[in-house]
C-alpha positions as CSV (number, residue, x, y, z in Angstrom):
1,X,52.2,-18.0,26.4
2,X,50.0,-20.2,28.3
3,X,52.3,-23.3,27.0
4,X,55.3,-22.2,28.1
5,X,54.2,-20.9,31.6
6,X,53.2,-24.6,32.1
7,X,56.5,-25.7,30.5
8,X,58.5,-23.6,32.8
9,X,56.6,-23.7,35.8
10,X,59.0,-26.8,37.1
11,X,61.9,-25.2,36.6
12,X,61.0,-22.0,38.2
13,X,59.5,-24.3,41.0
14,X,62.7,-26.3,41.8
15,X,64.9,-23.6,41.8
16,X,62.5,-22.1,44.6
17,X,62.7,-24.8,46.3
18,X,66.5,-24.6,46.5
19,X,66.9,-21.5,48.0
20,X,63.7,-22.5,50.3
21,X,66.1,-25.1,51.1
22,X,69.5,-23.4,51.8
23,X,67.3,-20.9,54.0
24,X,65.8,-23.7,56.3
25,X,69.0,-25.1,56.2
26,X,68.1,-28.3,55.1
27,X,71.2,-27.8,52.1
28,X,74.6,-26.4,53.6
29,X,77.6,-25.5,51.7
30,X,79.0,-29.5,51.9
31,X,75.5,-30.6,51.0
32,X,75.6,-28.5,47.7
33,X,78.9,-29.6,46.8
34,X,78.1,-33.1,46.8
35,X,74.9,-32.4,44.8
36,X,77.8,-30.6,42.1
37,X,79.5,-33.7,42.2
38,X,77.1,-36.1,41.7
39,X,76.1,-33.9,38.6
40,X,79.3,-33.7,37.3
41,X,80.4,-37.4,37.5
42,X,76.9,-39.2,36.8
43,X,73.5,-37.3,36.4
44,X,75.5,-35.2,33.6
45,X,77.8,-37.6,31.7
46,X,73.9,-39.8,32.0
47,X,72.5,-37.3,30.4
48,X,74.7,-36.7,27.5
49,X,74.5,-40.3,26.9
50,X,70.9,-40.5,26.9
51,X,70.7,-37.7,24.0
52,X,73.2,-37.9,21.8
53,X,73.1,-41.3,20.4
54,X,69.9,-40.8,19.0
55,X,69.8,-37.4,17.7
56,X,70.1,-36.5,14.1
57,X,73.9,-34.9,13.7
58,X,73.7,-31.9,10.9
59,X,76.3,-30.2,9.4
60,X,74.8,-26.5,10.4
61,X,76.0,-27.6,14.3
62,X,79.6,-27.5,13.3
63,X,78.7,-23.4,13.5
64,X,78.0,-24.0,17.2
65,X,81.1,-24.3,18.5
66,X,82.9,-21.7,16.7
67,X,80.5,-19.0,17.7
68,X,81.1,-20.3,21.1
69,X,85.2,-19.7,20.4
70,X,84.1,-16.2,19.0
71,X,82.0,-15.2,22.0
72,X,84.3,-16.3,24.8
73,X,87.3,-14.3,22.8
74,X,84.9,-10.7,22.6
75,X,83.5,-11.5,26.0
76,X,87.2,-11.9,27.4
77,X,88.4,-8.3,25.4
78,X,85.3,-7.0,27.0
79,X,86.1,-7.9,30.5
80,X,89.5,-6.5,30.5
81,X,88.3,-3.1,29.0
82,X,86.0,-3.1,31.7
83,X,88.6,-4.3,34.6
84,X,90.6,-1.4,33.5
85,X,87.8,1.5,33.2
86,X,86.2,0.5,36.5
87,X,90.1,0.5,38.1
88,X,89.2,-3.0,39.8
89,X,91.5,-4.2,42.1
90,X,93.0,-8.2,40.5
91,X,90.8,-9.7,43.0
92,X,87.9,-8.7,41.6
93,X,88.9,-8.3,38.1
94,X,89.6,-12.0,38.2
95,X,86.3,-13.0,39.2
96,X,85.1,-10.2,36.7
97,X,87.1,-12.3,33.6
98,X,85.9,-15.6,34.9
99,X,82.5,-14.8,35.1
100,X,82.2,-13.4,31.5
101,X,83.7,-15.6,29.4
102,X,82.6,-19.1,30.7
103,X,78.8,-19.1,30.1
104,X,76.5,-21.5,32.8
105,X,75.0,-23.8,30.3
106,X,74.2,-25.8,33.3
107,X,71.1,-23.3,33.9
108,X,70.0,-23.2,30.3
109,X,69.8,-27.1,30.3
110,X,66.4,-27.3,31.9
111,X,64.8,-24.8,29.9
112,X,66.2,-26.0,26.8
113,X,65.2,-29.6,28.0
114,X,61.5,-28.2,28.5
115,X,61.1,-26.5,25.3
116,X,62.9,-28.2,22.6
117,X,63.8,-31.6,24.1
118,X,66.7,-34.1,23.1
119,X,67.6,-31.9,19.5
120,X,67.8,-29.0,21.4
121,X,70.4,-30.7,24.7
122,X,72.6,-32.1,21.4
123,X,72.9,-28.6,19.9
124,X,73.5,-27.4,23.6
125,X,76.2,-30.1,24.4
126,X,78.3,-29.3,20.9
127,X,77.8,-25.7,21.8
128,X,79.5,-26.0,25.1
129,X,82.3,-27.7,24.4
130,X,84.7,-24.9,24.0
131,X,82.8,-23.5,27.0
132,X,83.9,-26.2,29.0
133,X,87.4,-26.1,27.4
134,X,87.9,-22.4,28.5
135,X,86.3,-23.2,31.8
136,X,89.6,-25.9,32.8
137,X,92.1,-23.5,31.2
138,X,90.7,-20.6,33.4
139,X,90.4,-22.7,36.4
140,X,93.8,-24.1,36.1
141,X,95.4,-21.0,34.9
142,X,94.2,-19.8,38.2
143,X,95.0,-23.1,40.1
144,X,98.2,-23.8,39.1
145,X,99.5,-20.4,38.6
146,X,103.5,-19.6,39.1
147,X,104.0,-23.6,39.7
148,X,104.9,-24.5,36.3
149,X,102.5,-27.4,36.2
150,X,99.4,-25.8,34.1
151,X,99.3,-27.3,30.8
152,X,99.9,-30.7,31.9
153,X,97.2,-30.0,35.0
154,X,94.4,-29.1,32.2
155,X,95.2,-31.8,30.3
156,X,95.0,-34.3,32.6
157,X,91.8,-32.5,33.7
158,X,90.2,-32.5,30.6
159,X,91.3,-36.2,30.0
160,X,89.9,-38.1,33.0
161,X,86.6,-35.7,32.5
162,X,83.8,-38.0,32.9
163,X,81.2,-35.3,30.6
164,X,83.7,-35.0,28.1
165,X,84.4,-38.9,27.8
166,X,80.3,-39.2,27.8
167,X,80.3,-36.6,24.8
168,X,83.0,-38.3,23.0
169,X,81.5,-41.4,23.4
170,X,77.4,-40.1,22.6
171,X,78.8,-38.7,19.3
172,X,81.0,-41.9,18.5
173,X,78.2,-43.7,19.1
174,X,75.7,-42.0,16.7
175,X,78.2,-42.0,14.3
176,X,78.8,-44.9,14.0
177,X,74.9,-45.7,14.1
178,X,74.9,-47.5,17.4
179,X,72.3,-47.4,19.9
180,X,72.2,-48.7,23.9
181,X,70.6,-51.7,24.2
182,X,67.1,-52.1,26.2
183,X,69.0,-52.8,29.5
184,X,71.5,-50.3,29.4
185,X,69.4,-47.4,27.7
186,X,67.3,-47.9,31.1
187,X,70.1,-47.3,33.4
188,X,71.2,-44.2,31.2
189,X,67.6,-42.9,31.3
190,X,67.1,-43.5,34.9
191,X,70.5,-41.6,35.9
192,X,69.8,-38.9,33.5
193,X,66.5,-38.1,34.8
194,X,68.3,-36.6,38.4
195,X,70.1,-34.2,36.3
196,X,67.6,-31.3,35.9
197,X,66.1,-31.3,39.3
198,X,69.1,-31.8,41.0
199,X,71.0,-29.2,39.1
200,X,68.2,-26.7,39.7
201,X,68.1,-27.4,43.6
202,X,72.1,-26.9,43.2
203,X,71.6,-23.4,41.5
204,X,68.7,-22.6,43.4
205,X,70.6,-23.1,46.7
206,X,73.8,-21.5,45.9
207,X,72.0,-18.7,45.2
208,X,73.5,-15.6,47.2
209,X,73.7,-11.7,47.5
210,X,76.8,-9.5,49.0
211,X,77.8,-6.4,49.3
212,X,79.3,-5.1,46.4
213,X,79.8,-1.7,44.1
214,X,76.5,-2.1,42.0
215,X,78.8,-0.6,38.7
216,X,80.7,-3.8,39.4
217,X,77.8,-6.2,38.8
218,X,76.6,-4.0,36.0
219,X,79.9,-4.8,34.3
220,X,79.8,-8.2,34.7
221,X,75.9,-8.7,33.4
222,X,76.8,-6.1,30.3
223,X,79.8,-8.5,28.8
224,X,78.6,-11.8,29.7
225,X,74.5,-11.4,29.1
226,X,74.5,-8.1,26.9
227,X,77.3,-8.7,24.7
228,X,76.5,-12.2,24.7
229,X,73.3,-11.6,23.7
230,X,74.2,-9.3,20.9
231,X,77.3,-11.9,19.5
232,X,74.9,-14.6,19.5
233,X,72.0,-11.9,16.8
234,X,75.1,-11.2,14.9
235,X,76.8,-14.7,14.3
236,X,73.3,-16.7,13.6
237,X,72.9,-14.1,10.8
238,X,76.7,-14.0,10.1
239,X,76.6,-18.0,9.6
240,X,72.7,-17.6,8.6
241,X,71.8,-20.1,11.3
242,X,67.8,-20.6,11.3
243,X,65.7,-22.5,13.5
244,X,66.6,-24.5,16.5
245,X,70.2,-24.0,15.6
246,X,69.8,-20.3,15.7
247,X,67.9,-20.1,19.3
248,X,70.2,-22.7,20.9
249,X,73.4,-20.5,19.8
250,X,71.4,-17.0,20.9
251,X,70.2,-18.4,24.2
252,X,73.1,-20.0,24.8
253,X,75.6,-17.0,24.3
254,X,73.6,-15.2,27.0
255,X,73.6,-17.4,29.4
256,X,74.4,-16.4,32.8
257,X,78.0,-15.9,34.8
258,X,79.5,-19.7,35.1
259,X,78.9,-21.0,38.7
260,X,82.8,-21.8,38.4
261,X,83.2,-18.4,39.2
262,X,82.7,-18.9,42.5
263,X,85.2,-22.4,42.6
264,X,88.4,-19.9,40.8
265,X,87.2,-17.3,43.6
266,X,87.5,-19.9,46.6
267,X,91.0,-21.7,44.8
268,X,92.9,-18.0,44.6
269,X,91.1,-16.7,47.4
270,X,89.7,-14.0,44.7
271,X,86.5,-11.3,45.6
272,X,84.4,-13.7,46.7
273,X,81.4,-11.3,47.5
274,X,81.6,-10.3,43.7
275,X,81.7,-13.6,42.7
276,X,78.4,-14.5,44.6
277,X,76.6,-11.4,43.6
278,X,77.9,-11.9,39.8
279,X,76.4,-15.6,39.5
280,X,73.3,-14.6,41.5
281,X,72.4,-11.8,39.8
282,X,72.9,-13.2,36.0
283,X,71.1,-16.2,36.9
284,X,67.9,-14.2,38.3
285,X,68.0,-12.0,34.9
286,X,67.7,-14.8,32.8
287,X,65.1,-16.5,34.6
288,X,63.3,-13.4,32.9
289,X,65.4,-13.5,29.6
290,X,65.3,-16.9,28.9
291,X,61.5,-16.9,28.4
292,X,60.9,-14.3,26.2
293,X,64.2,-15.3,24.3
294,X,61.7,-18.7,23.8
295,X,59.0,-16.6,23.1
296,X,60.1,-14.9,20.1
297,X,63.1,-17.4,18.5
């Protein structure tokens, strides 16, 4: 227990230290969106290249991304049973169906990073990739709503993508047995290396409460974290998934609210209050989840 405590401890720590840092007002709102970019077009795309290259590609992953499929379909049935039992208004329900069905990898990277290095990130990054998927569709669907330009939109979204072009590439690469040079594996390292903090000072400092029916949030957590949680048991037995493939799915699957939630909710001028207090709250519970769900996997 001692272990992980000290594997953890700087990933608890820099996520402190962004909210510490949205409080002093050191980060603003512009400041953390330019720390989101500069994840998302370099530290991430860096980082993907600097794992999958050199990882050992096994069959068993190719389960990964199907439970993924499976998980975002029950999460998005059990978001619209709950939108309709809790009589949400479509602002909030939106935020309510965005939030459960695209999981925030992004916050599980650093743990999974700490804990079961490279093999672990490659069986994250195949995991995610229907994640992602659903993640432009829903943003788009939301975006380009009534103006007949959606599929094209996500497609040309997905295309220019500079993570998905790095996973592409990462797995084209170790299939094809290739490896970066000296010179270049140095770049990809030393990019790669801002991901983690800067992704945790990102969370950490768009970290945020509102005020907002407390059934409401409790809806959100159950289908995204609970019935995550609970897919992720019954598909690593249903495709008897064991070892590292088996946490990485059940850690994954209850991850907490995507932080795109809050993006759809500013693009469609959606609940925004519910939004924040969604992504807050799921990421605080599995700052407690995650670790015991390392503990006993």
């Amino acid at each position: 227990m001692f272990d992980l405590a000290f594997l953890l401890a700087p990933t608890f720590a820099t996520f402190a230290i962004g909210i510490l840092l949205r409080k002093l007002g050191v980060l603003d709102t512009v400041a953390i969106d330019s720390l989101f970019k500069i994840i998302y077009n370099l530290a991430l795309p860096a980082l993907l290249l600097s794992v999958l290259p050199f990882v050992s590609l096994e069959p068993g992953m190719l389960f990964l991304p199907l439970s993924a499929i499976i998980i975002i379909m029950l999460s998005a049935g059990g978001a619209a049973v709950s939108g309709r039992l809790l009589h949400l208004e479509n602002k909030t329900e939106g935020v309510l169906f965005a939030g459960s069905i695209i999981m925030n990898l992004g916050f599980v990277v650093p743990f999974v990073k700490s804990f079961y290095g490279d093999e672990g990130l490659a069986r994250l990054f195949v995991f995610d990739l229907p994640n992602s998927l659903s993640a432009y569709t829903i943003a788009y669907g939301f975006a380009c709503r009534g103006n007949g330009a959606g599929s094209l939109a996500i497609a040309r979204k997905i295309a220019l993508s500079p993570p998905v072009w790095a996973l592409m590439a990462g797995l084209f690469l170790n299939l094809a047995s290739h490896r970066p040079g000296p010179i270049e594996a140095g770049i990809i390292n030393s990019l790669s290396a801002l991901a983690v903090p800067l992704l945790l000072l990102a969370l950490g400092a768009s970290a945020r409460f509102a005020k907002v029916r407390m059934k409401d949030i409790i809806a959100g957590i159950g289908v995204r974290m609970v019935l995550g949680l609970a897919a992720g048991f019954l598909l690593a037995d249903l495709f008897n998934l064991r070892g590292l493939d088996r946490a990485i799915l059940i850690i994954a699957a209850s991850a907490p609210a995507g932080f795109n939630t809050l993006t759809f909710a500013a693009i469609e001028n959606l609940d925004r209050d519910y939004a924040a207090s969604l992504v807050t709250t799921s990421m605080l519970l599995s700052l407690l989840l995650i670790p015991i769900l390392l503990t006993i996997l």
